[in-house]
N, C-alpha and C positions, 0 to 999 in steps of 0.2 A: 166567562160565566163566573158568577160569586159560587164562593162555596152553600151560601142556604139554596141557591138554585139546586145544587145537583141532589140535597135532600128529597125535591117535588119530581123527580125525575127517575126511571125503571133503571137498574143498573147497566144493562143493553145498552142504554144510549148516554154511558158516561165514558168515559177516558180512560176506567181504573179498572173497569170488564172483561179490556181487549189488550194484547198486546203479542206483540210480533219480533220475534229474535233474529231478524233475515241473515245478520251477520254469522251465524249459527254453524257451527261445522254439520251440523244432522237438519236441519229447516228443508224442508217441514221432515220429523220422525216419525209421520208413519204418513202413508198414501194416500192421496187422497186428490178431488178431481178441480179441489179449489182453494189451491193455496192460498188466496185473498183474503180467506175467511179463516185461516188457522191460528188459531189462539194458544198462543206459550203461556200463557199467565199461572195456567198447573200445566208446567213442565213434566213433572211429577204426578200423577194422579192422586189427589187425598182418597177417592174410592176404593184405590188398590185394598187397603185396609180391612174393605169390609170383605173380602174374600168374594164367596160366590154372591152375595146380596147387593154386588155392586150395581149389577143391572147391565153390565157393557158388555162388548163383544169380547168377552177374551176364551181361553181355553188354559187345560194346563197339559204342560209337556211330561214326556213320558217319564222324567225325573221328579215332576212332582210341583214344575215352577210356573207358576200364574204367567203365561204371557200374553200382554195386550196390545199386541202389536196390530192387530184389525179394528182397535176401540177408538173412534173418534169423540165420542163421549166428553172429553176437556176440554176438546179441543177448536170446539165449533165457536161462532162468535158470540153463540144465546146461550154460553155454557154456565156463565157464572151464575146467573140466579137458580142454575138447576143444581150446581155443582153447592154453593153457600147452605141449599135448602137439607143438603144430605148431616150437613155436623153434628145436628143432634142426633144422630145414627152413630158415627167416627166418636163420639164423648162417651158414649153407653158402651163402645168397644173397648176405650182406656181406662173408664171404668173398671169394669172386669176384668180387663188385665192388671188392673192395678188391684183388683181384691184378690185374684189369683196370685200374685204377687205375696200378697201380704200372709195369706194362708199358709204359702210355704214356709215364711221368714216363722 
């Protein structure tokens, strides 16, 4: 495929949407009933950020710590266009951490 192909084309069905770390010591990190369809590509959740507004299954532990270990949310194979649509949410948050920042200094 040319690269102006994958311009006319939903991110879903490109190359750069999906991707699979099998080699992985933790593959797949959290449970799930179809590892075919498990997507490493946000190893990492960018969502984590938004704390509770991220929408996923997580909960926090008695100390206080966000865990997302029930959240398949990144990790499905239709994640990326849902996961890319959230950034102008994650920029408004560094944002404000950055004007809270700046307040203190």
């Amino acid at each position: 495929m040319a690269h102006s192909e994958a311009f006319y084309k939903k991110p879903e069905e490109c190359h750069y949407s999906f991707f699979q770390h099998k080699e992985c010591e933790f593959f797949p990190c959290h449970k799930t009933d179809h590892p075919e369809d498990f997507n490493c590509l946000f190893c990492y959740c960018p969502l984590f950020a938004l704390g509770k507004k991220c929408k996923g299954n997580f909960r926090y532990t008695e100390n206080g710590v966000k865990d997302c270990s029930n959240c398949l949310i990144p990790h499905t194979r239709k994640s990326y266009s849902y996961i890319i649509s959230r950034f102008p949410e994650l920029m408004e948050v560094a944002k404000e951490q950055d004007r809270a920042e700046d307040e203190k200094a």
